[in-house]
N, C-alpha and C positions, 0 to 999 in steps of 0.2 A: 678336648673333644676328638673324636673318633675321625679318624679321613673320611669314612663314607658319610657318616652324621653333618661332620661339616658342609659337605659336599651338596647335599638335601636342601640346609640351611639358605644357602647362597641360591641353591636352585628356588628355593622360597621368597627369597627376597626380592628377585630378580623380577620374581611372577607377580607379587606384591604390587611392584613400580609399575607393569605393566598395567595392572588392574586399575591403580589409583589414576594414573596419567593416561584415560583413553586416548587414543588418539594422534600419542605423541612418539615422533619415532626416535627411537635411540639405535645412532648409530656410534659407531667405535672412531674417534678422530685420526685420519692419516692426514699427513705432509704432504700434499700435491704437489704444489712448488718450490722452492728454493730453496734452506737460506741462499742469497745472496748480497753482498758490501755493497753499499754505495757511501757517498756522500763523507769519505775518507778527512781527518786530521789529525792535529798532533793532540788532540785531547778527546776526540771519541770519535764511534760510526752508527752507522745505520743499519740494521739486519731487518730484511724483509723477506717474510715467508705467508704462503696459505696454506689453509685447510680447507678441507671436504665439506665440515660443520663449524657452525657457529662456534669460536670459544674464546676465551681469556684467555690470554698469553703472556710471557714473560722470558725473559736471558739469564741463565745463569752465568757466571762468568770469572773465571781470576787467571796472575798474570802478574804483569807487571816486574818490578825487579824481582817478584817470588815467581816465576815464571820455571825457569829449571828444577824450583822444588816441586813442580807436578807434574810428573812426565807421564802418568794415566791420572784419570782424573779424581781428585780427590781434595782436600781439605776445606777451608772455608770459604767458598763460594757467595759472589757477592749476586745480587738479583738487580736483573734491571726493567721497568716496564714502561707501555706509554699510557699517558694522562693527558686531559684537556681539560682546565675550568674547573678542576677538580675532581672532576669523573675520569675512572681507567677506564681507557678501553675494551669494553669487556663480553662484547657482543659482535664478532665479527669474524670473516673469512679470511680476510688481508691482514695481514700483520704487520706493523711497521713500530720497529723497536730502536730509538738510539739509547747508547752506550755512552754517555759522557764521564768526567771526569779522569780520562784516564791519563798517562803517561808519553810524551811522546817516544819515537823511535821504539817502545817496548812491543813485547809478542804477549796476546792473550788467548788464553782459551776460551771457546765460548758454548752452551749447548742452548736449544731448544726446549721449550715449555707450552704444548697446548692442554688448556682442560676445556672438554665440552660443556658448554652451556645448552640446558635441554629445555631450561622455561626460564623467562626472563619476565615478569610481573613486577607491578612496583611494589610489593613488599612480600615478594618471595623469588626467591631465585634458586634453579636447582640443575646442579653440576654432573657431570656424565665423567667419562673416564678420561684419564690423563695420557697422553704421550710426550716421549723424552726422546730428544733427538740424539746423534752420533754427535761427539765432540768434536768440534772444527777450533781453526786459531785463523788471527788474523796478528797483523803489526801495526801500530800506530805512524803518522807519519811522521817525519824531521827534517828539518832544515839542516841540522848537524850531520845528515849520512852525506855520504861523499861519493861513495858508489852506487848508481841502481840502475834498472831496465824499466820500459815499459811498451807496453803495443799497442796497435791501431789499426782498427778492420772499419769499413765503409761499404755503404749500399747494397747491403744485403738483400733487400726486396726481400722476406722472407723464405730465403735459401737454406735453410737449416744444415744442409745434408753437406754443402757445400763450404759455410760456415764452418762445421766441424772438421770437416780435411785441412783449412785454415787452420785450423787448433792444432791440429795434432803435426802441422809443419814447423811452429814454433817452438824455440826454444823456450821455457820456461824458467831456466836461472835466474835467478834475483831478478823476476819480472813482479814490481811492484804494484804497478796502477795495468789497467787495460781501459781503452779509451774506442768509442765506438764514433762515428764522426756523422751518423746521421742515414736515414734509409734505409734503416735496416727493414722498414716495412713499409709495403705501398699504400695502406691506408688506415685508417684507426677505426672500426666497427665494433670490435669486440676486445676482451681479455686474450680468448684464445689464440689472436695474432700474434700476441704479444710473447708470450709463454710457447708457442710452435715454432715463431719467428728465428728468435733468436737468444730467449731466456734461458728455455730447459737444456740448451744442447751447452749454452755458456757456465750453468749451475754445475753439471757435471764435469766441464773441463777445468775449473779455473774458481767462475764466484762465490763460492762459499769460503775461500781465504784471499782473492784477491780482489781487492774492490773494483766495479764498472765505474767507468766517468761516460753519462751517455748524453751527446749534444740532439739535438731536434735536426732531424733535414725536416728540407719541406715537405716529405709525405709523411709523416709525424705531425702535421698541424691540418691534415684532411679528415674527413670525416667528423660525424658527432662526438666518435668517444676517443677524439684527439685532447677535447675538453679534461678526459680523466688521464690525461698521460705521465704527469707529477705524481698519482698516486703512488704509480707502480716505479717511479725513480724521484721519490722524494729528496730533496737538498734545504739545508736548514736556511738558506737565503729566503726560499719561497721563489728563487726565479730559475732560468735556465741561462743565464747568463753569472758568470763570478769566474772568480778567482782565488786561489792557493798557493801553498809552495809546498815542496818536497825536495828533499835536499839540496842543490845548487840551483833549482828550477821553479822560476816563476809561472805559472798556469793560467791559463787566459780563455777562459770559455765563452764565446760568443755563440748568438743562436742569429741564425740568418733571417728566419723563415720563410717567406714563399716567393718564386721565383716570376710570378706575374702581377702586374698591377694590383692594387687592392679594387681597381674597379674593374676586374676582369668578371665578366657573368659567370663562372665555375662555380665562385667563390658566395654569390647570394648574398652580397652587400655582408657577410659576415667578418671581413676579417681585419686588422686596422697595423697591419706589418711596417708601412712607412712611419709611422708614428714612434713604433713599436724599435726600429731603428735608430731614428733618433734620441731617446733614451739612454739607447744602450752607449750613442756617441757620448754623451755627458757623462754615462758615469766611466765610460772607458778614458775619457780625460783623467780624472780622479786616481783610476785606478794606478795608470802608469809612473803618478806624480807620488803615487803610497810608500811607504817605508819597508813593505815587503819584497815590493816590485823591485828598487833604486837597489836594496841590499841582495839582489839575488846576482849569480851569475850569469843566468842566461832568461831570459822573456821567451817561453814557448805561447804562440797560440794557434788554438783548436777552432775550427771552424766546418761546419757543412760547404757553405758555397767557395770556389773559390774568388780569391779578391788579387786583384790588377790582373784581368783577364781581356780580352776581346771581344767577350761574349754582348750581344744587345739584351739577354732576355734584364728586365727590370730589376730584379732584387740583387743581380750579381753586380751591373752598374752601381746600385744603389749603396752597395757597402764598403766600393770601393770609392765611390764618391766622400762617401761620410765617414767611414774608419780609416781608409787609406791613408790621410795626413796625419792622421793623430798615429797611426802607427808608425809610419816612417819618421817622427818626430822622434821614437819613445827607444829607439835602439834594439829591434825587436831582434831575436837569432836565428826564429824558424817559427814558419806558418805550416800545417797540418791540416789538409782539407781533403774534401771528398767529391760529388757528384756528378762528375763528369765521364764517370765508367772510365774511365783511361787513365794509366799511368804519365805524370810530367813532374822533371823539374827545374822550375824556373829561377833563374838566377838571378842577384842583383843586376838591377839594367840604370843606368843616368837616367835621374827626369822621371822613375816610376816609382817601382819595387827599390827599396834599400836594404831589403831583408832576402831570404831564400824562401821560394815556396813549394813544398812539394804537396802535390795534386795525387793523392791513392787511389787508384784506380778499383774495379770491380774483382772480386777472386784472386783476392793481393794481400799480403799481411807485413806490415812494417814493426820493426823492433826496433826502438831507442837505447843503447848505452850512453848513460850519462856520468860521466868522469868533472872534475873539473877545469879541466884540460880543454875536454872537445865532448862533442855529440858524434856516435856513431851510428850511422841509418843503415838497418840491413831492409832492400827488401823480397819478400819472397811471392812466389806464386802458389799455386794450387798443386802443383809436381815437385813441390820443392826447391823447385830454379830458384836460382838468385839472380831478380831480375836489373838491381841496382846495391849499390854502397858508394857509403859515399861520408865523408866526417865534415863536422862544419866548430870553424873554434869561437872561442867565446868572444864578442864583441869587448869586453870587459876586465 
């Protein structure tokens, strides 16, 4: 067929769809957000991205020990998508794709797949046009690596601008995980906080190959659409509390949540945090008694509030009331918290703390080297400074 014949053709068709489908609008599907990693192990992840319009989605993806034989992208690419009950996913803006079966410690490549969905009827459905994202990689985790980095940025309050200077004062070398410790925003109304806050500035520096570990502070659990806060950092547990490992490093992710009584009037009888604690004390028994835990070299945990503090407000009490024993029982090597806008750190003291705590202040970014030796903690401010260092060696 002729180029210009052709050309007519499509211009035909086009006008066709439009005729048949009054009413219906076809737009062209872009990538708003992300990708970006979450929910990181030795055997798959999580890639979550949106679109503009409604569509089916899917990962292409290979790797693995064949990983050097594709250095642009190319050969047999495996496809990953998400299902429930039997139905894919296939009507939607939010995308959330895990990646299982994979390899640990291996590097994969991975691309993007949206197609538009432009009518969804029950027995008719009718597809719009496809985009294909830029190739990104990611690495699976291991217990076997022996060297790696990772950071820690806190209470953001929605500071984007200043977030990103954080970024760009970090070192990035074999920065593994990035770990957000809570606050990054003051309250949950909408998506947009979410994605202005501190997503889209993080997608560009970093999460499209390095996984977010992100904990709840308590302005994370304000608001109605604190309710949808999992969508947007889904974890195959279902909670916001767990634990993992990565190479010498046991991971302990606690959620604190709110710093006032559950019968404070703020709160409109809605929120059940003391309960919500207790839980986590049971299973945090369990967890430290695990075989992952007892085999690791060192016990990190991540936390919002900090715990053996001074503080009266109730939730901070409350978790050093309830986790503090069971922690100091468990041989812990370092606590990692946030919300007190201030730099500290607290040493083992008789009779309290048996662990080290350091407390990250506001417009501060800390970097972990993890050796099997020792932890080295740099940290930095917003200039650059280096406002502490400091190594802590393994209990173990």
């Amino acid at each position: 067929m002729k180029p210009g014949r052709q050309k007519r053709v499509l211009l035909f068709v086009s006008l066709m769809m439009m005729t048949a489908l009054p009413g219906l609008a076809i737009e062209h599907p872009i990538i708003t957000h992300g990708p970006y990693l979450v929910d990181p192990s030795d055997s798959g992840i999580t890639v979550v991205w949106y679109t503009n319009v409604e569509c089916v989605s899917w990962i292409e993806y290979c790797g693995g020990n064949n990983f050097r034989t594709f250095p642009t992208w190319g050969g047999i690419a495996q496809k990953a998508f998400s299902s429930h009950h039997g139905l894919i996913d296939g009507y939607s803006k939010i995308h959330r794709v895990r990646i299982s079966g994979l390899e640990a410690g291996k590097k994969y490549k991975y691309r993007l797949v949206s197609k538009a969905v432009l009518q969804f009827k029950p027995y008719e459905v009718l597809f719009g046009d496809t985009i294909v994202s830029n190739v990104y990689q990611f690495e699976t985790l291991s217990t076997e690596k022996e060297l790696f980095s990772f950071g820690v940025v806190t209470d953001g309050h929605e500071h984007s601008e200043k977030l990103d200077t954080l970024y760009q004062k970090m070192v990035w070398d074999d920065v593994d995980l990035m770990f957000f410790t809570g606050d990054m925003l003051n309250w949950l109304e909408n998506a947009a906080q979410i994605f202005d806050g501190f997503i889209d500035v993080s997608v560009n520096r970093f999460a499209k190959e390095i996984p977010l570990i992100y904990l709840r502070g308590n302005h994370e659990t304000r608001g109605y659409y604190a309710r949808h806060f999992m969508d947007y950092f889904p974890h195959s547990s279902g909670r916001f509390y767990y634990s993992f490992n990565h190479g010498p490093v046991h991971f302990i992710i606690m959620d604190s949540g709110e710093d006032k009584p559950d019968s404070h009037p703020v709160y409109g009888g809605l929120v059940d945090f003391d309960r919500y604690r207790d839980e986590q004390a049971e299973w945090l028994k369990k967890d430290i008694e695990s075989e992952s835990s007892r085999n690791a070299s060192y016990q990190i945990v991540l936390i919002h509030f900090p715990i053996f503090t001074d503080s009266e407000r109730h939730g901070l009490k409350d978790i050093t009331e309830k986790w503090g024993p069971i922690l100091n029982e468990a041989s812990i090597d370092l606590v990692l918290s946030g919300h007190r806008h201030r730099y500290a750190h607290m040493k083992p003291v008789d009779g309290k703390n048996t662990f080290p705590i350091i407390n990250i202040g506001t417009d501060m970014i800390v970097r972990v080297d993890v050796s099997k030796d020792r932890l080295d903690i740099t940290v930095t401010n917003m200039n650059g400074e280096m406002l502490d260092q400091l190594s802590i060696s393994s209990k173990r």
